[in-house]
N, C-alpha and C positions, 0 to 999 in steps of 0.2 A: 667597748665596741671598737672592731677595727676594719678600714675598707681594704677591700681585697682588689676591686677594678672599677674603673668608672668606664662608659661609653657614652660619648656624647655629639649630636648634632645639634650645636649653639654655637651659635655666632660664625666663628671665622674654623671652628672648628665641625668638618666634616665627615663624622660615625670615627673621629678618632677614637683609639684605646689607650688609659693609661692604668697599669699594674702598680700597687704598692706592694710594699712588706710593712710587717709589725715595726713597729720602732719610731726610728728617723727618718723620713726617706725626705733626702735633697731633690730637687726636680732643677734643671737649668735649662734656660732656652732664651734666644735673643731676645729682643724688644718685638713686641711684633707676634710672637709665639705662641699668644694663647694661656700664659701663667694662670693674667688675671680672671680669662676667661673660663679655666678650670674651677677655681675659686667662686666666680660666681653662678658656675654651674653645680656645684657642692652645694650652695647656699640652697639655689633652687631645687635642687631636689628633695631637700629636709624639708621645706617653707615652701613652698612654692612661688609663683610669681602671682604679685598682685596687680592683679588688671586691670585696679581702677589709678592705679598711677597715669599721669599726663606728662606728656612733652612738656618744659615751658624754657624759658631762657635759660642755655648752662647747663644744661639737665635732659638730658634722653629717659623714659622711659621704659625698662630693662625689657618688656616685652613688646618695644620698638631695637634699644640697643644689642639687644641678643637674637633677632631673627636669621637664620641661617645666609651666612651671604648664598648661601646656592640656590634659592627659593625652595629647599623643603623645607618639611614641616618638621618644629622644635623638639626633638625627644631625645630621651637618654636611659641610660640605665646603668645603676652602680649592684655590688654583689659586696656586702657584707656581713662582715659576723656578729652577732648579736644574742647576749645568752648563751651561748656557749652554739648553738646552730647558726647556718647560713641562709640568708635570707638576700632577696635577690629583688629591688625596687624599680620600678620604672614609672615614666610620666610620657605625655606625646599629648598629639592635639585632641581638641574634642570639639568640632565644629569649627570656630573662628577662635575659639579661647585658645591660646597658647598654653601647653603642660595642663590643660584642661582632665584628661584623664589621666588615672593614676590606679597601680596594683602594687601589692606585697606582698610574693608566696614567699616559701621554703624553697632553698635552690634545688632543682633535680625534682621536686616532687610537683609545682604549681599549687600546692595548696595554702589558701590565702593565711596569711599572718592574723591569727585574732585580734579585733580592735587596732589596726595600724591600717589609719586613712590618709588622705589626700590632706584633710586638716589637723590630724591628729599624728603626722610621720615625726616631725622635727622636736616636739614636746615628749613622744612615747621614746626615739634612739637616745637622743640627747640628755632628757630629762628636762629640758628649761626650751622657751619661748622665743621666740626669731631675736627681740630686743636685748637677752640679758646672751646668746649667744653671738652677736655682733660686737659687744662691749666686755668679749673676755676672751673666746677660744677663736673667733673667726677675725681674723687680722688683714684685713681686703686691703686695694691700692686702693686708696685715699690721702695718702701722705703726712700722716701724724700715726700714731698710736695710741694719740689721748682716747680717754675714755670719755662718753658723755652718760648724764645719770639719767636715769628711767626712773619711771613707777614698779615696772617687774621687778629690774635689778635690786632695787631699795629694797625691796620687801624679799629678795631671796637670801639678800649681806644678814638683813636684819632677823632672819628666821634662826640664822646658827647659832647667835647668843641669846634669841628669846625666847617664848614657848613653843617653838617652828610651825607657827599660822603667816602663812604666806598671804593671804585670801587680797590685804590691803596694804598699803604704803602708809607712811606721815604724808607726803604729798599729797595723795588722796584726798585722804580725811582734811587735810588742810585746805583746799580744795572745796570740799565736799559746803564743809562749816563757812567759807567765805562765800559761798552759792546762797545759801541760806539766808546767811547776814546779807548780800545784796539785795534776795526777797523783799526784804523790809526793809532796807534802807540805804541806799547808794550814794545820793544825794538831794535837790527840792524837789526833783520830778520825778524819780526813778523808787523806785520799791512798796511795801504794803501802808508802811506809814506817811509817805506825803502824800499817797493817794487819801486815806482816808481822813486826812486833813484839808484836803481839796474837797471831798464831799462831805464835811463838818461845815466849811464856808458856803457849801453849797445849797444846801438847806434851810438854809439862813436865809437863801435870796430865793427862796422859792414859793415861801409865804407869799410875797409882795408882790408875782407874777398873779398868781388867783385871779385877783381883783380884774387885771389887767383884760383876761384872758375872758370872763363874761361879757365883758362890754364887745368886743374882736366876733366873740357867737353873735350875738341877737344882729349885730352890723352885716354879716354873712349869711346870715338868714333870710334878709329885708332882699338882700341882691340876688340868691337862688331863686325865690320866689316869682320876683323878674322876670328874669332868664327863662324860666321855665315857660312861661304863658307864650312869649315869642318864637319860643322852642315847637308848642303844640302849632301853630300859625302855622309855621314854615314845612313842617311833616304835612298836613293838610295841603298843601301847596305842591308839594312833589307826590303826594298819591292821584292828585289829578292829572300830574304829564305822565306817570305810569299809564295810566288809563287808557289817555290817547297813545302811547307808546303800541300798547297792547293791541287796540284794534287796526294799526298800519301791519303788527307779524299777523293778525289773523287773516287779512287777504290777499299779504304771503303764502301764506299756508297752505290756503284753499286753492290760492293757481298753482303749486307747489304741485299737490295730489293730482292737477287735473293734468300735468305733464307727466307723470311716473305714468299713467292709465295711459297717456299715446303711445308711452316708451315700449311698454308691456304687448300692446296689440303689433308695434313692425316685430319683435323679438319672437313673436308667437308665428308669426308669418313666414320668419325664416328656419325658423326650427320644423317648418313643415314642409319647404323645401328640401331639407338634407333629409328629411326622412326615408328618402328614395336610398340613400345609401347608409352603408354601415355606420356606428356611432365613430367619431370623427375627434382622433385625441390631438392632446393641448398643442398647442404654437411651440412650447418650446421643444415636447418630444418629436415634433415635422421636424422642427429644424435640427434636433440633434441626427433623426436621422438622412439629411441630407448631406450633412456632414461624413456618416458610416460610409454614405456612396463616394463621396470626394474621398476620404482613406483607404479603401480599397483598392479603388486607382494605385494609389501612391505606394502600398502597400506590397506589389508585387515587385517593382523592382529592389526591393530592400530585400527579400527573401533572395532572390537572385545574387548580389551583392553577398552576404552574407555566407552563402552557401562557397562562393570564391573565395571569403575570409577564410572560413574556417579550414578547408583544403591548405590553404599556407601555413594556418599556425599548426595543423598537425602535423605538415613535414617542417615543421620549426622546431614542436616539440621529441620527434624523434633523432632528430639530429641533437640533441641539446643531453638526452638520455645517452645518447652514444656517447659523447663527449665525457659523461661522469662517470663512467667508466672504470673503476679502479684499482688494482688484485689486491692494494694493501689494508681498502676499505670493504671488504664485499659486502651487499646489503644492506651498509648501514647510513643513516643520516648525516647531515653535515654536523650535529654538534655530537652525535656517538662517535661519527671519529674525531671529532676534537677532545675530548672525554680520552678515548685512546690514547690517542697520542701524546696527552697529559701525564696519564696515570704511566706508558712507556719511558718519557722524559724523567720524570719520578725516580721510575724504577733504575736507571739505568747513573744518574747523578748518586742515587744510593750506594746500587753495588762499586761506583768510584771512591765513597767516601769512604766506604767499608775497608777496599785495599789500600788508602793512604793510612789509614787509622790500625789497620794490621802489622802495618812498616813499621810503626813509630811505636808499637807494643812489644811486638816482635824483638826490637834493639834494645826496649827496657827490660824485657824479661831476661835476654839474654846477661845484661851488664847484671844486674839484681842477681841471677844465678850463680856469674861468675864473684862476685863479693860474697855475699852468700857463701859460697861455698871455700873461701879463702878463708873467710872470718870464722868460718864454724870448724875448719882442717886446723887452722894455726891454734888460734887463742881457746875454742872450745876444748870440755875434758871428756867430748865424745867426739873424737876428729872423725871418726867413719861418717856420721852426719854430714859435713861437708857435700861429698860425690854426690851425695843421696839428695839434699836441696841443691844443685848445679842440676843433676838427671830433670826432677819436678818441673823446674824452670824452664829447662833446654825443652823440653817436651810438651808445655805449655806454648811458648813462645812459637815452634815447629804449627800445632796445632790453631795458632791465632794467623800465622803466614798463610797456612792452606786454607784458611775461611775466606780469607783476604783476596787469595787467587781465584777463589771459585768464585766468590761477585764479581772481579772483575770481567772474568770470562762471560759471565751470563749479561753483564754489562754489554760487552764485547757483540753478543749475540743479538739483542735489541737492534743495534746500528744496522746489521750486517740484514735485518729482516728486513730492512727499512731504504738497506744500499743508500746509506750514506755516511759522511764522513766521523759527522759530529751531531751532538744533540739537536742545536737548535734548528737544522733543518728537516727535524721531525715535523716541530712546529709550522712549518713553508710548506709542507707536504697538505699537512694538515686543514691547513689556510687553502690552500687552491682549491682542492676537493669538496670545502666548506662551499667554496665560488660556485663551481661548477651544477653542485647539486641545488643552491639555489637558483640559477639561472633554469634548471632543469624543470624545478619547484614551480618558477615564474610564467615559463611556458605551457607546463599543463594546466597551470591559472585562466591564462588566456583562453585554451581551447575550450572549458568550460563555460569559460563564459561567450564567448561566441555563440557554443553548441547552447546554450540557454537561451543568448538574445534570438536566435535563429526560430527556436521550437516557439516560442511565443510568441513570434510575427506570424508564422503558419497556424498558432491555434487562435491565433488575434482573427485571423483572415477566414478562416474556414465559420468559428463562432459568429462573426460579424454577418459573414454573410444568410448564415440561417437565423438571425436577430434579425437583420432586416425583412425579412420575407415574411417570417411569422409575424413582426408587425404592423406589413401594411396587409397582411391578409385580416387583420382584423376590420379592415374597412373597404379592402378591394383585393375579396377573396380571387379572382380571375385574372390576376398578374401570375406571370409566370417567367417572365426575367426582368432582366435590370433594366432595361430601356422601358417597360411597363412600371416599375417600383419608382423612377423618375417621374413618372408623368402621373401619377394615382399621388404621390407627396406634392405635386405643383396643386393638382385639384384640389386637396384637401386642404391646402395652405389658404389658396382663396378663400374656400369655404367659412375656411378656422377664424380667418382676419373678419369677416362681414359680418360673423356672431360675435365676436369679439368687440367689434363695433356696436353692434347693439346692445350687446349687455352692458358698456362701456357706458352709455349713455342711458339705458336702466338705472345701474349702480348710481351716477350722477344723480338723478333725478329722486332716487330712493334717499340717499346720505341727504339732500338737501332738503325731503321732507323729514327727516329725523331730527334732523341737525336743527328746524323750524319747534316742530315737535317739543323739542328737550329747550328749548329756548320759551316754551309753552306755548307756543302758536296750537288753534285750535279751527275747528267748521266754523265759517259766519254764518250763523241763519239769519239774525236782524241787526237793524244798527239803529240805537238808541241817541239822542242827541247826548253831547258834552256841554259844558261851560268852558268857556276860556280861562286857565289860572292869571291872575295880578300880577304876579312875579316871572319870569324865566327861568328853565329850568339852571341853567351856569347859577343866576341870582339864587334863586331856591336852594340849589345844592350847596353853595359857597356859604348861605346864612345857618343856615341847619348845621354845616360843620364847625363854623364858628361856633355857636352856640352852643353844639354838644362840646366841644372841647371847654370853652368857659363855663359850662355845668360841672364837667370833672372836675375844672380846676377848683369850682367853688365847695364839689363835694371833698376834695382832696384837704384843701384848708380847715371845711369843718372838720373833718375825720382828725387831722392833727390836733387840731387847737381842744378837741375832744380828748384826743388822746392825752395829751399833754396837760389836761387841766385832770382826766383821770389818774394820772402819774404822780402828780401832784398832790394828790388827795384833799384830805382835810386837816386845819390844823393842829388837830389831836394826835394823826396819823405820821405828820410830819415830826412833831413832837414826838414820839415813840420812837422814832427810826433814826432822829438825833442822839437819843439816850443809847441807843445801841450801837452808834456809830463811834461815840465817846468811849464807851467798855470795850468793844474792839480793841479802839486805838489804846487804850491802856494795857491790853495784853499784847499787842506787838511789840510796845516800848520793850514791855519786861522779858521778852524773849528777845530781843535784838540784846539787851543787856548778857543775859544768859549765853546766849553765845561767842559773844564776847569773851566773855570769861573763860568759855571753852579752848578760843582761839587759842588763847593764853596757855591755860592750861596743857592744854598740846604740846603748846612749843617748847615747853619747860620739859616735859616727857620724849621729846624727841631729842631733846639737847642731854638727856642721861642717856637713852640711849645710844645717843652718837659714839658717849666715852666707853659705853662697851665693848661696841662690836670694831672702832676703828682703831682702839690698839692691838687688835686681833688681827685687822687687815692688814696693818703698819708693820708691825713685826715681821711677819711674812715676808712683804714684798720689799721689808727692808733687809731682811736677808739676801733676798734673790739681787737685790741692787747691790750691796756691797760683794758678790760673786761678780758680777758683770763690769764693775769698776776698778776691781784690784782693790778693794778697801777703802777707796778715796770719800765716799758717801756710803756710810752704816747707817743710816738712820732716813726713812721716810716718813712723813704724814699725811693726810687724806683728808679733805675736809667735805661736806654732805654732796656737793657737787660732785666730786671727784676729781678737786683741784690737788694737784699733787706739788709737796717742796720737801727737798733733800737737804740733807747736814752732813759734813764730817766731823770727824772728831777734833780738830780747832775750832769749829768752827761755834761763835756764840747762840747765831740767830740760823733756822734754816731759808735756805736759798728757794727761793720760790721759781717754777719750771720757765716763767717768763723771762729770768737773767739767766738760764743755763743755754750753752750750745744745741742746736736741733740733736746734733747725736747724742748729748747725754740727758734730752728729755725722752727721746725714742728711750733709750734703758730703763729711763723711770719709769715710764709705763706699759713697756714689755714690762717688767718685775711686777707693775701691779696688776696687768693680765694675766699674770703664772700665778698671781698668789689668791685672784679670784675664781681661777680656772680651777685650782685648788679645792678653794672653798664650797666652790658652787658645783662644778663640773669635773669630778671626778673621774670619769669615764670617758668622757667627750674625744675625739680629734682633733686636733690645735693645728688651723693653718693660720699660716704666715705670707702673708706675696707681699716679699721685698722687705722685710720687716728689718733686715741687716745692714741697708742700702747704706745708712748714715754713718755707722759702726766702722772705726779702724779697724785694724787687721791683729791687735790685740783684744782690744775688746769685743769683735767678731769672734773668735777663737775662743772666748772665753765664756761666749754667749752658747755658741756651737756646743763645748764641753757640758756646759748646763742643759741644754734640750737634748742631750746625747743622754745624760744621766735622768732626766726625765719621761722620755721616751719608754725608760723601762716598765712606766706605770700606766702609759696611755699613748698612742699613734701620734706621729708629728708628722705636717704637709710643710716641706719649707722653701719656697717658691725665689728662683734669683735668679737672673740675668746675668750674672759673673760666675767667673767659675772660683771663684774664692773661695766662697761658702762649701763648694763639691771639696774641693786641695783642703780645706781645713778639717774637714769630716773625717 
């Protein structure tokens, strides 16, 4: 796979472009510049960003640390090869989600990439998963190069020398087996077996509670029964203040009905008054149209007004068309002629380049012709050839000079349409006329809108006033102007307020026998005597709730002490469910053993294959270390982490990376990134930001020579802030 372009709006970078080629390509730029920020925008567009990362201490969250400083929105889009076609990736928002959406056609055609998603990009280009590309080909500012080990990575090293099932790790499984063994058994409180030696002891004492627990019934029994008789008393006691309750809403009730029946006869009284005139609409449409009257007033001098405005803006807008005016622009908008005078500027910087570029061909053909034609007179065994390549030349050279003149001249031509001196004040030309025509633009705006607000004050005023007349002729057909439609709205305002009053006091009278009503008030026809209750009702109410609640509480104890003496069982039952608590626990023992043994057995399996695959690793990248060192350290080794220590050849014991200098661990583990990249990543892209930083200027160079001879196999990004790395390339 190899990238052809990236385009990105992330972070500090804004719809920048950057171009590779196949190969090496050095990238340099200050501190500051954006390196790392290309890097981890590479990352993200494989991967994307995970957007359940958090802010915390030390630590930004990439989809906080990479939002655009410009406030748009995160997207980008890179165009590489892949399979032998080009394919063209992008990502951008998708609601609040940053790089939320995602596509992958064919470049030139948009048709999508089968099977390459949004989750599935970084695993299908690459071949491997965000973790084991971070800890080989992707070399971020972080400031070490160590590698950290993973579960993917483990199981990608470990696929090359075994029967290449990736699916699980040792870790894993190690893992997996110590989850199991905690199941059962952790330590006294924690797993399957001290539980069920907790309910071994438990059962034991469960017998002994039985006994306990009849005596606790028949005791809770003696007190319900209590309770209850004082309970029935005290209900007897508050259905008597019901009662009397009851007969105080009933002669509510009945003077309730006899006030709705006065209400109803003034209402009926005055509804036969207005019957003389038309029916008489609501208070709030009077007074909306008392209002229509008060805006009509007001109304006319605004049309007056208006009519003044718009007379100004359209001798505004004709003077303003005058002004834009312009023979070099006829008829066109302010950005057609800028468009023009773009594509003019263009053309005319062209035909100049054309005639510098004719000079300088012009002189070489001529020299070329005259060698040429010496070399082939003298030394040639067909000197007539000579004249003949001088002629070719001479007449080529001839023909590149008049190509050369003629652009400049049509060059020449442009200005002169334009009557000015030099290019850029095509541009200035450009730029006014752009002014003018929107000032022009601006003022026909206005008249519009003027001539708008205008027409709809006059059809406000004309509409309003045929609304008002049609309705007050629904009530006082015999109005025939305004000073009538004033005085017919004051009448009917009265009219509207005094029914409104009565019904007002209707409605009251009606909600209040309802309201009596639903409260169950009903007719009194007789009144039968009462007794006086013993108690008060505060007294009555307060002992009734005592006592319901001390009924719960005593139904709640017995319900348990029931419960719990059912739970409990019989001592047969307990007896049975001890024998099976014992067989249990004797089969956890024997599988907490079993796995045990597994543990074991793993680790011995993992420790062969350690010596498989890590002299395979070692080798490698102790090749690539003794290239980067001048030979001072030929020999690496690797241990399951991915702790890495070097040897030369004196040397008895290897040097482990904690006593080497930061620059010659930085090589250690570049070398074991090449030889993983190798193993794993065949095809991948290898960047680097800053990965040289630490590296002399020989062992830079010799670092350089290695990615230069590697590059032939796969694309290198190689990110620095010095120009070393560019002068060594």
């Amino acid at each position: 796979m190899k990238i052809k372009t990236m385009t990105a709006t992330f972070g500090k970078l804004q719809g920048e472009r950057l171009t590779l080629e196949p190969g090496l390509n050095v990238i340099t730029a200050p501190n500051e510049g954006g390196k790392s920020t290309w890097c981890a925008f590479l990352k993200a567009m494989f991967y994307g960003i995970d957007t359940r990362d958090r802010d915390r201490k030390g630590h930004l969250a990439d989809k906080n640390r990479y939002q655009p400083w410009s406030g748009a929105p995160m997207e980008g889009e890179i165009t590489l090869e892949w399979q032998g076609r080009d394919i063209t990736i992008r990502r951008g928002p998708r609601g609040n989600v940053p790089f939320g959406s995602f596509s992958a056609v064919y470049t030139g055609t948009e048709e999508p990439v089968p099977g390459l998603t949004a989750d599935t990009c970084g695993q299908m280009l690459l071949g491997v998963g965000r973790e084991v590309y971070e800890r080989s080909a992707f070399i971020g500012q972080s400031g070490t190069l160590a590698i950290r080990s993973a579960p993917e990575l483990e199981a990608r090293i470990a696929a090359l020398v075994s029967s290449g099932e990736e699916d699980v790790s040792y870790s894993q499984v190690e893992r997996q087996l110590k989850e199991w063994l905690n199941r059962r058994k952790v330590n006294k409180s924690v797993g399957r077996i001290p539980q069920l030696e907790d309910e071994q002891a438990e059962l034991a004492r469960s017998a002994g509670e039985l006994s306990q627990l009849n005596d606790q019934l028949n005791q809770l029994e003696g007190e319900r029964a209590q309770a209850a008789r004082k309970y029935a008393f005290c209900t007897r006691q508050l259905a008597l203040h019901k009662a009397i309750a009851q007969r105080k809403l009933d002669l509510q009730y009945t003077q309730a009905r006899t006030d709705e029946a006065q209400a109803q006869a003034q209402l009926n009284a005055l509804l036969s008054e207005q019957a003389r005139f038309g029916p008489i609409p609501s208070r709030d449409a009077l007074k909306r149209a008392q209002g229509e009257m008060a805006f009509l007033k007001a109304l006319e001098p605004e049309i007056r007004q208006g009519q003044e405005e718009l007379a100004l803006a359209q001798q505004a807008l004709e003077r303003a068309r005058q002004a834009a005016q312009d023979d070099h622009f006829p008829g066109m908008t302010g950005e057609e002629a800028v468009r023009k005078g773009e594509r003019d500027s263009e053309s005319y910087r062209s035909g100049m380049a054309k005639k510098a570029a004719s000079r300088r061909n012009f002189a070489l053909l001529q020299i070329v012709g005259i060698v040429a034609g010496a070399a082939l007179t003298i030394f040639g065994p067909f000197w007539w050839l000579g004249p003949i390549a001088y002629v070719l030349c001479a007449a080529a050279s001839a023909l590149v000079f008049a190509n050369g003149t003629k652009a400049a001249r049509q060059a020449a031509k442009i200005l002169e349409r334009y009557g000015v001196d030099n290019v850029e004040e095509i541009a200035a030309l450009t730029g006014n006329y752009q002014q003018r025509m929107a000032a022009a633009d601006q003022a026909a705006q206005q008249v519009r809108m003027i001539q708008g607000g205008l027409k709809d004050r006059q059809a406000r005023l004309e509409n309003s006033r045929q609304e008002l007349f049609r309705f007050v002729h629904t009530f006082a057909p015999e109005v025939k102007e305004l000073f009538g439609v004033s005085a017919a709205l004051s009448r009917a305002l009265n009219l509207g307020e005094r029914e409104t009053l009565a019904r007002s006091k209707l409605e009251g009278a009606q909600r209040l026998t309802q309201a009596l009503q639903a409260q169950g008030g009903r007719e009194l026809t007789e009144e039968s005597p009462l007794s006086q209750p013993t108690l008060s009702l505060e007294q009555a109410a307060q002992e009734t709730g005592r006592l319901q609640v001390e009924l719960e509480r005593l139904a709640r104890a017995l319900n348990q002490a029931r419960g719990k003496q059912q739970a409990l069982g019989d001592p047969a039952i307990l007896s049975a469910r001890l024998e099976q608590v014992e067989e249990e626990l004797e089969c956890r023992r024997r599988e907490y053993q079993a796995i045990s043994i597994a543990i074991e057995t793993l680790q011995q399996a993992n420790a062969q294959l350690q010596q498989r695959f890590s002299p395979q690793l070692n080798r490698a990248a102790g090749a690539l270390l003794s290239r980067l060192t001048g030979g001072k350290y030929h020999a690496l080794s690797l241990d399951k982490e991915l702790e890495a220590s070097a040897s030369g050849e004196r040397d008895v014991l290897p040097h482990s990376a904690l006593y080497l200098s930061k620059g010659t661990v930085d090589q250690i583990y570049l070398a074991v990134r090449l030889a993983v990249c190798d193993l794993c990543l065949p095809d991948a892209p290898l960047v680097l930001d800053e990965a040289l930083a630490a590296f002399d200027d020989v062992r830079a160079k010799r670092a350089l020579e290695l990615l230069q001879e590697l590059s032939a196999q796969r694309q290198i990004l190689l990110f620095s802030c010095h120009t070393r790395e560019k002068n060594l390339s």
